[in-house]
C-alpha positions in Angstrom: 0.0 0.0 0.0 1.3 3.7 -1.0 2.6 5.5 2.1 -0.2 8.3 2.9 0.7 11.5 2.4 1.4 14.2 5.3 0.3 17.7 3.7 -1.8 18.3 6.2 0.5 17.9 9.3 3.4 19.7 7.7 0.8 22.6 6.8 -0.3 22.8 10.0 3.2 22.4 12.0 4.5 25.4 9.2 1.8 27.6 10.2 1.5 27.2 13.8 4.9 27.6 14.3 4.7 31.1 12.5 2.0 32.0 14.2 -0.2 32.3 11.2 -3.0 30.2 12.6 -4.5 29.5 16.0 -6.5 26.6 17.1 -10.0 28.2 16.1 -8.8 30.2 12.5 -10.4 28.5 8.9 -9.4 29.5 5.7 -12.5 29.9 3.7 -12.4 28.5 0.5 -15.2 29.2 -2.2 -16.0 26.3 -5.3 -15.0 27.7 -8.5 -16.3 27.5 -12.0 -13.3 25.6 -13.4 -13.3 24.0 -17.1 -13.6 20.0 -16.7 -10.0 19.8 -18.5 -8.8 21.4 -15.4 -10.6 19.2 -12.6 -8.6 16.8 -10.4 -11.3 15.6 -7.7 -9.3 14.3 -4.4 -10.6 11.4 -2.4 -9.4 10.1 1.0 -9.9 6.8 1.8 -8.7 3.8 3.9 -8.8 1.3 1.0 -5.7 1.6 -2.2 -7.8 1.2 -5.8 -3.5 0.0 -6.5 -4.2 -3.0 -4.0 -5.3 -5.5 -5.9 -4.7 -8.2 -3.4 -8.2 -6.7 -1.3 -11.0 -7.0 -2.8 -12.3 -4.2 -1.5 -9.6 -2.5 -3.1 -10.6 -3.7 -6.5 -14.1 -2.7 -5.9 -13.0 0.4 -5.4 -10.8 0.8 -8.5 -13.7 -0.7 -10.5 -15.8 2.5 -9.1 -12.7 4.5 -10.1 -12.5 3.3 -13.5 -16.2 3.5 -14.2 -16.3 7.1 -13.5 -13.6 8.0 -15.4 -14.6 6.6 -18.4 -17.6 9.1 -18.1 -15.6 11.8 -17.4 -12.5 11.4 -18.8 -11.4 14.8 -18.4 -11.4 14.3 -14.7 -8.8 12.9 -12.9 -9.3 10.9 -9.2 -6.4 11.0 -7.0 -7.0 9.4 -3.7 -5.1 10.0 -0.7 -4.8 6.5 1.9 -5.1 7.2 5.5 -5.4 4.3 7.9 -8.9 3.9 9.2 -9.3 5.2 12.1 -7.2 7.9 11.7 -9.7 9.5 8.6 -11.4 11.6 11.6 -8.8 13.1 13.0 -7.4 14.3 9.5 -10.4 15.6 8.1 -10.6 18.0 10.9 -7.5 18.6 11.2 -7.7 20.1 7.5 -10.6 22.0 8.1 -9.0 24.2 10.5 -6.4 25.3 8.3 -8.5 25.5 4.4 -7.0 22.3 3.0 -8.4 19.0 2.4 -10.1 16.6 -0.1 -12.9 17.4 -2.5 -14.7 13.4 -1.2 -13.9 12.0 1.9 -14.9 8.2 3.0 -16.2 8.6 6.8 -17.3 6.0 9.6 -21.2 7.4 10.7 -20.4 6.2 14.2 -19.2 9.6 15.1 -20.1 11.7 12.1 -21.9 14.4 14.6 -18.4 15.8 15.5 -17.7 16.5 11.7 -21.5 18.8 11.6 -20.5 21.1 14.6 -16.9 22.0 13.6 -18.5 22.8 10.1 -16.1 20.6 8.7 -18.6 18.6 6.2 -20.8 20.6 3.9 -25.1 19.9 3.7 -25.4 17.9 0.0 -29.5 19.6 0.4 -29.0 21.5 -2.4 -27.6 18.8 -4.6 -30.1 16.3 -3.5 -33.3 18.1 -4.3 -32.1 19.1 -7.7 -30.9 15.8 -8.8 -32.2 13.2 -6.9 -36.3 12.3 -7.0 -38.4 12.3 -3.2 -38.2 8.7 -3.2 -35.0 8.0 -3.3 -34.8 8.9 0.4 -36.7 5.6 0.9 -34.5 3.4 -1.3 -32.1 3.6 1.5 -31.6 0.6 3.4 -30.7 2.8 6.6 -33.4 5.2 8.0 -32.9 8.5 5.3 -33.2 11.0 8.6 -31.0 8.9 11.5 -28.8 10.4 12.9 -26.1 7.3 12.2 -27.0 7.6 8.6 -25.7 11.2 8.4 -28.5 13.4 8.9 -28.8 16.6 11.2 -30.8 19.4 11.8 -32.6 18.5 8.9 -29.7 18.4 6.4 -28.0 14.9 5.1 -24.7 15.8 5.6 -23.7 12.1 4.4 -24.8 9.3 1.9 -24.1 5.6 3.1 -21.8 3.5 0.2 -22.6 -0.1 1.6 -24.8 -1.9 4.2 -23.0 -3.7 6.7 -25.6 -6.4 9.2 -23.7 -8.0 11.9 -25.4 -11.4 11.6 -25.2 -14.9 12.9 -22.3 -16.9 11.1 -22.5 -20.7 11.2 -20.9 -24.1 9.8 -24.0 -25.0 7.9 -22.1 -28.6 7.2 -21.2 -29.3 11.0 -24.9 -28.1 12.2 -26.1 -30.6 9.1 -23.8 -33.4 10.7 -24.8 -33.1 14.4 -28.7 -32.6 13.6 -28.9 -29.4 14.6 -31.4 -27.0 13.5 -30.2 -23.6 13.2 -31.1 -21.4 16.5 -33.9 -18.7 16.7 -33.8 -18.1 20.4 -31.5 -18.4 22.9 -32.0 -21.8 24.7 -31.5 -22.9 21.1 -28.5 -21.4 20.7 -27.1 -22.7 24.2 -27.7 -25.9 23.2 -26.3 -26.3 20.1 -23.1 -24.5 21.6 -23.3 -27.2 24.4 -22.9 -30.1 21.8 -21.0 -28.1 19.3 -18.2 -27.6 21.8 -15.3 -29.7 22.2 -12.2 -31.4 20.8 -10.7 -27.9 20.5 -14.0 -26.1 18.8 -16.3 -23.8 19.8 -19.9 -24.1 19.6 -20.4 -20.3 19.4 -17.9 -17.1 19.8 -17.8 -13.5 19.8 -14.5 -11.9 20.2 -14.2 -10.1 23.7 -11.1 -8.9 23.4 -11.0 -5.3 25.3 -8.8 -3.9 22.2 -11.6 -5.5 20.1 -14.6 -3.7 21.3 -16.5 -3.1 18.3 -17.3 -7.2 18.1 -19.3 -7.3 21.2 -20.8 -4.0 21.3 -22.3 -5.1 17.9 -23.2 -8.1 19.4 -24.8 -6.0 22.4 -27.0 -3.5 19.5 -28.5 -6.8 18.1 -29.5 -8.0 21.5 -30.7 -4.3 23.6 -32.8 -4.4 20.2 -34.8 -7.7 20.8 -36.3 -5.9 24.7 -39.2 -3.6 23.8 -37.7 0.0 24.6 -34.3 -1.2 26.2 -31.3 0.8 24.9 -27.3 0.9 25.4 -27.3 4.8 25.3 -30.2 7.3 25.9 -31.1 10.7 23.6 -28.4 12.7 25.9 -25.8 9.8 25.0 -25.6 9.1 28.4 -25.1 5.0 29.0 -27.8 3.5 30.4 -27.2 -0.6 29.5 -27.1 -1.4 33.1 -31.1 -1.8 32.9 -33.1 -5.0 32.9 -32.3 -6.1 29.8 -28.5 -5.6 30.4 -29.0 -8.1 33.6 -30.3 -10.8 31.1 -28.2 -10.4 27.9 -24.8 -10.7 30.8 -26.2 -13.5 32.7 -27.1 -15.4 29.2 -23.2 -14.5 28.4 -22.3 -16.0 32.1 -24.9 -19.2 31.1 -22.6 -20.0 28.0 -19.1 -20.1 29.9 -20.6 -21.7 33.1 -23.2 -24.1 31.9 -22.5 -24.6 28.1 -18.9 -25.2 28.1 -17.9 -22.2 26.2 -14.0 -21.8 26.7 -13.0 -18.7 28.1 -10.1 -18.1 25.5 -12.7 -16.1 23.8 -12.2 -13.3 26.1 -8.5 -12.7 24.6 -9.5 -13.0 21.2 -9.7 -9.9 18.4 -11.9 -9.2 16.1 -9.3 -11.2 13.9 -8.5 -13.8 15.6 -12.7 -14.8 15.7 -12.5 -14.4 11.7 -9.6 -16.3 11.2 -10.9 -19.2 13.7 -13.7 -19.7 11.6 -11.8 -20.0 8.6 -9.3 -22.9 10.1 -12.8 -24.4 11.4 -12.5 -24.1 15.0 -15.3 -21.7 15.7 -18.6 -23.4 13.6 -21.1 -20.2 14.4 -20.3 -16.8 15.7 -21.1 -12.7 15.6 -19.9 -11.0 12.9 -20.6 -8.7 10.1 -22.4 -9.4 6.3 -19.0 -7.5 4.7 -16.5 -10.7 5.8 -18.8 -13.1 4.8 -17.7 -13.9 1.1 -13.8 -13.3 1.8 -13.9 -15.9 4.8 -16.2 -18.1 3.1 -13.4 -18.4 0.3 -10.8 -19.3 2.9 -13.1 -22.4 4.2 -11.5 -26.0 3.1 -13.6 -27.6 0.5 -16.8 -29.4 1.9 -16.7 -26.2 4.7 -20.0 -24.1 4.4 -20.3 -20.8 6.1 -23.9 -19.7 6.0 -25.9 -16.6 7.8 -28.7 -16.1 9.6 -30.2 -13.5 12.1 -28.5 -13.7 15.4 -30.7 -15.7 18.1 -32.3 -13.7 20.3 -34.1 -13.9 24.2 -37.1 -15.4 22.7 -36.8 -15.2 18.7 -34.1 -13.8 15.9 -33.2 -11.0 17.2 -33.1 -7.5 15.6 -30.5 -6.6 12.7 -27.5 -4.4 13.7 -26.9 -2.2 10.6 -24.6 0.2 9.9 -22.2 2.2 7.0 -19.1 3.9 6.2 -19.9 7.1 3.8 -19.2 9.4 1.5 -19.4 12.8 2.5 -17.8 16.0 1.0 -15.9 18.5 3.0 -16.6 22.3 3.4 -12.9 23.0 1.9 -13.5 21.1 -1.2 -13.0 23.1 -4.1 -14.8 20.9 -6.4 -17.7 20.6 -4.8 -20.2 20.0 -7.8 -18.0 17.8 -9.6 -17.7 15.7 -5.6 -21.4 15.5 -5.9 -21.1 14.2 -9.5 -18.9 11.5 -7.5 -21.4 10.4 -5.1 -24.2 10.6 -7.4 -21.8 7.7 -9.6 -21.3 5.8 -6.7 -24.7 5.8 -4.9 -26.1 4.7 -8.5 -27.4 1.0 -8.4 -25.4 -0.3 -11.3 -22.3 1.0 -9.6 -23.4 -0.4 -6.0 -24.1 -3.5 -7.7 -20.2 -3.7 -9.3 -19.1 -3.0 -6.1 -20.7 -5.5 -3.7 -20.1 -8.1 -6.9 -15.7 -7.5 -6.5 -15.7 -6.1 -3.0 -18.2 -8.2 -1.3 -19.4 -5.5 1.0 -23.4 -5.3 0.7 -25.8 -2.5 -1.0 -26.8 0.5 0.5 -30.0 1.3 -1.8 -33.0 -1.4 -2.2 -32.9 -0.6 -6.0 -29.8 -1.9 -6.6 -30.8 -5.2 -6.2 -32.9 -5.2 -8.7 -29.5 -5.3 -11.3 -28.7 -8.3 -12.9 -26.0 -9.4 -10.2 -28.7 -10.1 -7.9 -30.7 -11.6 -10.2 -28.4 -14.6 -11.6 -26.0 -14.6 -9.9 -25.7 -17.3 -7.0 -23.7 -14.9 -4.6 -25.4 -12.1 -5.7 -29.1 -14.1 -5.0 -28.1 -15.0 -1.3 -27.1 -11.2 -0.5 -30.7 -10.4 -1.9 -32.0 -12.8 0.7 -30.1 -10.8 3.4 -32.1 -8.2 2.7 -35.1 -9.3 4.0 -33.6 -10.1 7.3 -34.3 -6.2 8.7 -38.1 -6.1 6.7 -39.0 -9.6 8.8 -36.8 -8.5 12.1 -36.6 -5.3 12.0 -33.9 -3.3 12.7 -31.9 -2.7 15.8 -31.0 1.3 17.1 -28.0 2.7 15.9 -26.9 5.0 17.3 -23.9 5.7 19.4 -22.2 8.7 21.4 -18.8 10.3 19.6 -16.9 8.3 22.1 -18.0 4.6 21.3 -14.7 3.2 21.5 -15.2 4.1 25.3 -18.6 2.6 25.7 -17.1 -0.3 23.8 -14.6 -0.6 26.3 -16.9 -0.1 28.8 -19.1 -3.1 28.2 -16.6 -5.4 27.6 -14.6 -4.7 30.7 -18.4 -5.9 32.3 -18.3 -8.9 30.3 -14.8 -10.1 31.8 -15.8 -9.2 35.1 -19.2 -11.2 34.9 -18.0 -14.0 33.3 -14.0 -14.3 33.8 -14.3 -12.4 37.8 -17.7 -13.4 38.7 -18.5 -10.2 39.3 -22.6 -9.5 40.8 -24.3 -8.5 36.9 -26.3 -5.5 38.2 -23.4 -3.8 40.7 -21.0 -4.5 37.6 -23.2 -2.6 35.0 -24.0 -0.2 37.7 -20.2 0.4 38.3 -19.0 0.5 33.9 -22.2 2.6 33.2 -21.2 5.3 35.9 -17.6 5.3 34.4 -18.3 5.7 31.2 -20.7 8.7 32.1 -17.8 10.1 34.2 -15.4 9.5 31.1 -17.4 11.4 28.9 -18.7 14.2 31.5 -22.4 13.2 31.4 
């Protein structure tokens, strides 16, 4: 992968130095009429279109490529910036008037990016271009907050749907008679008779480094209790509740009565992935965009299918969420970054993508192109699909400082299940520290 480029941090270093620039001073920057010979559109993202080894790499150089050939006057450069770093950057940029013209952003804490100013509202573009109905083609609720809307404006478009979604060994359940689990009591006993000789039954990775895997895990299951949540409309945590008390002491059943192996509680989010692959794990947590890569990894007669993950009393509610597109207030292109995420939101282009990338749709529409019409992958993602219109859907959203809550709840986990730790006093103790972290 090409080293990322540090433009912004040498701008910034140069000009605080000086004394040009203080903490709070933006350049402002107005959009130009420029002649499309002229146009270089910059994109930062966390995936290399030169990678060719990731498939999400290739799907993003197949979006590339298609919207150059209808623009060829227009040149794409893309700028790589780890993941999680993408944030930090983008505000980092605004604050001194430089920056990219598209930007690829998580939605988990998109709210910091609307009140430093640093994204722009795509309104305008929208209702010129776009018909009213296309705000119900997406699969995430048009005017959620996690699906970059605020105050009215989208300030964001989502480019794929990721579920998290129950994985399983659809040959090993075949072989031990097992049907696949809906509720909970099912799921504990097929983990009871799945586990042994070195596998596990079922698995979520609880590694504290790894807190996104369970606190996906958590949003599936605070969805199935009628009006529990993990955090309240002043993002204040509030999962030590009733339904918090159950979903823990269903964790503790699985270790203590099921004969889940504790090792789980050291794993990452990789180390689950890569279990499943070598065939030790046979039905886990995990998300819809890994299914097709790992499924390719699986030794032949191996089948990795999906399901919705078993809930207290039924499947439980599906976990959705999205990276986006969104385009900055110092882009200097900004009709032409609109003509970007116009191409890519298109449902021909969403279908390429999900088709070499293997991450999932994020308008209905698209899968009505051919991909998920004969095609046998592209046929079981359409199935997916129907997993949130039967189940519904799980709420999304989550304070700026999720890694935190994350942490939070997973610390809970190893001190129910690893300490034996009282459930109640230990949500009690990680919601009020959380709360305390974040000054709430």
């Amino acid at each position: 992968m090409r080293e990322r480029k540090n433009t912004i941090a040498i701008v910034v270093a140069a000009l605080l130095l000086s004394g040009l620039v203080t903490a709070g001073f933006v350049f402002a920057r107005g959009a130009e009429e420029v002649d499309p010979d002229e146009v270089t559109i910059t994109i930062w993202n966390f995936l290399d279109e030169e990678d060719q080894e990731d498939a999400r790499g290739r799907g993003f150089r197949a979006v590339n490529d298609a919207f150059r050939e209808k623009y060829p006057n227009v040149k794409l450069e893309t700028e790589i910036y780890p993941w999680d770093r993408l944030s930090e950057q983008l505000l980092l940029a605004h604050r001194v008037g430089e920056g990219p013209d598209v930007v690829r952003l998580t939605l988990m804490d998109f709210k910091r990016h609307v009140d430093a100013g640093s994204v722009r509202s795509l309104n305008e573009f929208i209702e010129e271009d776009w018909p009213e109905d296309a705000k119900t083609d997406f699969v995430l609720p048009w005017e959620a907050e996690y699906a970059g809307f605020f105050d009215g404006h989208k300030y964001a478009l989502p480019l794929e749907t990721r579920m998290v979604l129950y994985w399983y060994r659809a040959d090993a359940f075949r072989e031990e008679g097992i049907s696949v689990p809906e509720a909970w009591d099912d799921l504990a006993e097929a983990t009871e008779v799945l586990t042994g000789d070195g596998k596990y039954g079922f698995a979520v990775a609880f590694d504290i480094t790894s807190w996104s895997d369970p606190l996906y895990w958590f949003m599936s299951m605070y969805g199935a209790f009628d009006d529990a949540r993990i955090i309240d409309e002043d993002y204040r945590a509030v999962f030590n509740n009733e339904a918090g008390v159950e979903i823990f002491g269903f964790l503790r059943e699985l270790v203590e009565e099921r004969n889940l192996p504790t090792s789980m509680f050291g794993w990452t989010g990789y180390d689950l992935t890569t279990s499943f692959a070598a065939g030790t794990v046979l039905s886990s947590s995990e998300g819809s965009h890994r299914v097709l890569g790992t499924r390719r990894d699986l030794a032949e007669g191996q089948e990795l299918a999906v399901a919705p993950l078993p809930g207290p009393h039924g499947p439980a509610p599906i976990y959705a969420f999205s990276w986006s597109l969104a385009i900055p207030t110092v882009s200097e292109n900004p009709e032409w970054a609109w003509k970007y995420l116009d191409h890519a939101m298109s449902p021909e282009i969403q279908a390429l993508y999900t088709e070499i990338s293997g991450e999932k749709p994020s308008r209905y529409s698209s899968l009505e192109e051919p991909y998920f019409q004969t095609d046998d992958e592209g046929l079981e993602i359409k199935q997916w699909f129907e997993f949130p219109d039967v189940h519904g859907t799980a709420d999304a959203t989550l304070p700026l400082e999720t890694p935190l809550l994350g942490e939070a709840m997973t610390r809970a986990a190893h001190e129910i299940v690893l300490e034996g730790q009282p459930i109640e006093e230990t949500l009690d103790r990680q919601a009020e520290w959380f709360n305390s972290e974040v000054g709430r």
